[in-house]
C-alpha positions as CSV (number, residue, x, y, z in Angstrom):
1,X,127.3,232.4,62.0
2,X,123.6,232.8,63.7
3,X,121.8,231.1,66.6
4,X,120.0,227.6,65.6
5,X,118.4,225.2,67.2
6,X,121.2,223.0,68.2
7,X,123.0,225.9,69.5
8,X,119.9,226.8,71.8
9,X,119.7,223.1,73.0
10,X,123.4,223.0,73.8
11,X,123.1,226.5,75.9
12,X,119.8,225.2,78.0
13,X,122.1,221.8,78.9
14,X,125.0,223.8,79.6
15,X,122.8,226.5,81.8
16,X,121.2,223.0,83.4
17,X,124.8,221.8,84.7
18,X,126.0,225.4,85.6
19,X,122.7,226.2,87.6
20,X,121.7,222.5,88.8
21,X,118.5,222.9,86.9
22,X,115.5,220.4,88.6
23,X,113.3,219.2,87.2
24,X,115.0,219.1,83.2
25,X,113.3,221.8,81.1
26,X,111.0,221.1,78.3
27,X,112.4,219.3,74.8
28,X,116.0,218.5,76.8
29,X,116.4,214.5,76.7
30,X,119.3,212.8,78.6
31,X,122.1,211.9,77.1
32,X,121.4,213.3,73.7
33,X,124.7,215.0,71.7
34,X,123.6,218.6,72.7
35,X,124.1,217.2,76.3
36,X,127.5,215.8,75.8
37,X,128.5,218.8,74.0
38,X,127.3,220.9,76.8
39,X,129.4,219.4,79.3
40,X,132.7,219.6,77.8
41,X,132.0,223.3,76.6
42,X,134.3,226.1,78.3
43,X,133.2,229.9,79.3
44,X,134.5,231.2,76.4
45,X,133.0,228.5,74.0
46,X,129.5,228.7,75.5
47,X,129.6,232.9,75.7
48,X,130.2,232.8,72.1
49,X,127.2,230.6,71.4
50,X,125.3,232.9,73.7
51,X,126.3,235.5,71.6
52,X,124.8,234.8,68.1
53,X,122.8,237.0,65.9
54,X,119.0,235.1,65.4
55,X,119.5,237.1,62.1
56,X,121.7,238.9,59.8
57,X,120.5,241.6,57.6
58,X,123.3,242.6,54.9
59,X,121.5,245.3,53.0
60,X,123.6,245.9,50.6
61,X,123.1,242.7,49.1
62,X,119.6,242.8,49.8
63,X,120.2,238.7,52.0
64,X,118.7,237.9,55.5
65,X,120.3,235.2,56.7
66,X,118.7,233.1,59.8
67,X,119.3,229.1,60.5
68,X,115.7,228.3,59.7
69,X,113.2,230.1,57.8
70,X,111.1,233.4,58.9
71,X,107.7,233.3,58.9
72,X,105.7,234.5,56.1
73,X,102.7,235.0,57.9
74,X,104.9,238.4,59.6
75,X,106.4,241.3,59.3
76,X,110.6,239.6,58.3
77,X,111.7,242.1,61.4
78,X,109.0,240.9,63.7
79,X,110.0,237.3,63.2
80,X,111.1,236.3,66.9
81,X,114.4,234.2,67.5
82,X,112.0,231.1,68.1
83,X,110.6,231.5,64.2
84,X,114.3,231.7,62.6
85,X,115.7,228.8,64.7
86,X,112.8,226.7,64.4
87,X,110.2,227.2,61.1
88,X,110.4,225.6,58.1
Protein backbone atom coordinates (compact mmCIF):
# COMPACT_ATOMS: atom_id res chain seq x y z
CA UNK A 1 0.00 0.00 0.00
CA UNK A 2 1.58 3.72 -0.70
CA UNK A 3 0.64 7.28 0.45
CA UNK A 4 -2.21 8.93 -1.86
CA UNK A 5 -4.00 11.79 -1.85
CA UNK A 6 -6.86 10.79 0.20
CA UNK A 7 -4.62 9.39 2.77
CA UNK A 8 -2.70 12.83 2.98
CA UNK A 9 -6.12 14.70 3.25
CA UNK A 10 -7.30 12.31 6.03
CA UNK A 11 -3.80 12.85 8.03
CA UNK A 12 -3.98 16.95 7.71
CA UNK A 13 -7.91 16.63 9.28
CA UNK A 14 -6.85 14.27 11.76
CA UNK A 15 -3.55 16.58 12.71
CA UNK A 16 -6.28 19.65 12.52
CA UNK A 17 -8.45 17.94 15.44
CA UNK A 18 -5.41 16.65 17.42
CA UNK A 19 -3.55 20.12 17.28
CA UNK A 20 -6.74 22.55 17.19
CA UNK A 21 -5.50 23.79 13.89
CA UNK A 22 -6.89 27.69 13.19
CA UNK A 23 -7.44 28.93 10.68
CA UNK A 24 -8.15 25.36 8.34
CA UNK A 25 -5.14 24.72 6.06
CA UNK A 26 -5.29 24.97 2.39
CA UNK A 27 -7.57 22.40 0.09
CA UNK A 28 -9.33 20.93 3.62
CA UNK A 29 -13.22 21.62 3.19
CA UNK A 30 -15.66 20.99 6.10
CA UNK A 31 -17.42 18.21 6.32
CA UNK A 32 -16.00 16.40 3.41
CA UNK A 33 -15.45 12.26 3.85
CA UNK A 34 -11.63 12.67 4.62
CA UNK A 35 -13.04 14.76 7.58
CA UNK A 36 -15.37 12.26 8.89
CA UNK A 37 -12.84 9.63 8.43
CA UNK A 38 -10.36 11.62 10.31
CA UNK A 39 -12.37 11.88 13.37
CA UNK A 40 -13.19 8.40 14.07
CA UNK A 41 -9.51 7.26 13.16
CA UNK A 42 -7.46 5.71 16.27
CA UNK A 43 -3.50 6.24 16.98
CA UNK A 44 -2.74 3.20 15.63
CA UNK A 45 -4.90 3.59 12.38
CA UNK A 46 -3.62 7.13 11.73
CA UNK A 47 0.32 6.10 12.44
CA UNK A 48 -0.11 3.55 9.93
CA UNK A 49 -1.32 5.97 7.32
CA UNK A 50 1.54 8.22 8.44
CA UNK A 51 3.62 5.52 7.72
CA UNK A 52 3.28 4.84 3.92
CA UNK A 53 5.92 4.57 1.31
CA UNK A 54 5.20 7.63 -1.57
CA UNK A 55 6.85 4.79 -3.65
CA UNK A 56 7.86 1.29 -3.98
CA UNK A 57 10.71 0.19 -6.07
CA UNK A 58 10.69 -3.77 -6.52
CA UNK A 59 13.74 -4.21 -8.69
CA UNK A 60 13.57 -7.34 -9.33
CA UNK A 61 10.67 -6.98 -11.33
CA UNK A 62 11.83 -3.96 -12.75
CA UNK A 63 7.84 -2.00 -11.18
CA UNK A 64 7.64 1.38 -9.30
CA UNK A 65 4.60 1.52 -7.84
CA UNK A 66 3.19 5.14 -6.56
CA UNK A 67 -0.80 6.21 -6.20
CA UNK A 68 -0.53 8.64 -9.03
CA UNK A 69 1.94 9.00 -11.70
CA UNK A 70 5.73 10.40 -11.53
CA UNK A 71 6.60 13.07 -13.50
CA UNK A 72 8.29 12.56 -16.72
CA UNK A 73 9.71 15.83 -16.88
CA UNK A 74 12.33 14.27 -13.72
CA UNK A 75 14.61 12.15 -12.69
CA UNK A 76 11.79 8.78 -11.37
CA UNK A 77 13.90 9.15 -7.88
CA UNK A 78 13.67 12.86 -7.75
CA UNK A 79 9.94 12.67 -8.10
CA UNK A 80 8.78 14.29 -4.63
CA UNK A 81 5.82 12.63 -2.60
CA UNK A 82 3.60 15.67 -3.90
CA UNK A 83 4.20 14.36 -7.78
CA UNK A 84 3.31 10.50 -7.00
CA UNK A 85 0.13 11.40 -4.87
CA UNK A 86 -1.01 14.05 -7.10
CA UNK A 87 0.13 14.00 -11.18
CA UNK A 88 -1.52 12.50 -13.65
Amino acid sequence: CVMGNHEYAIIRWYNVYKNKIIPLPYGLKFKSEHEKIAQNLTDVQINYLKNLPHMINIPKYNIIIVHAGVNPSKNLFENNSFDVMHIR
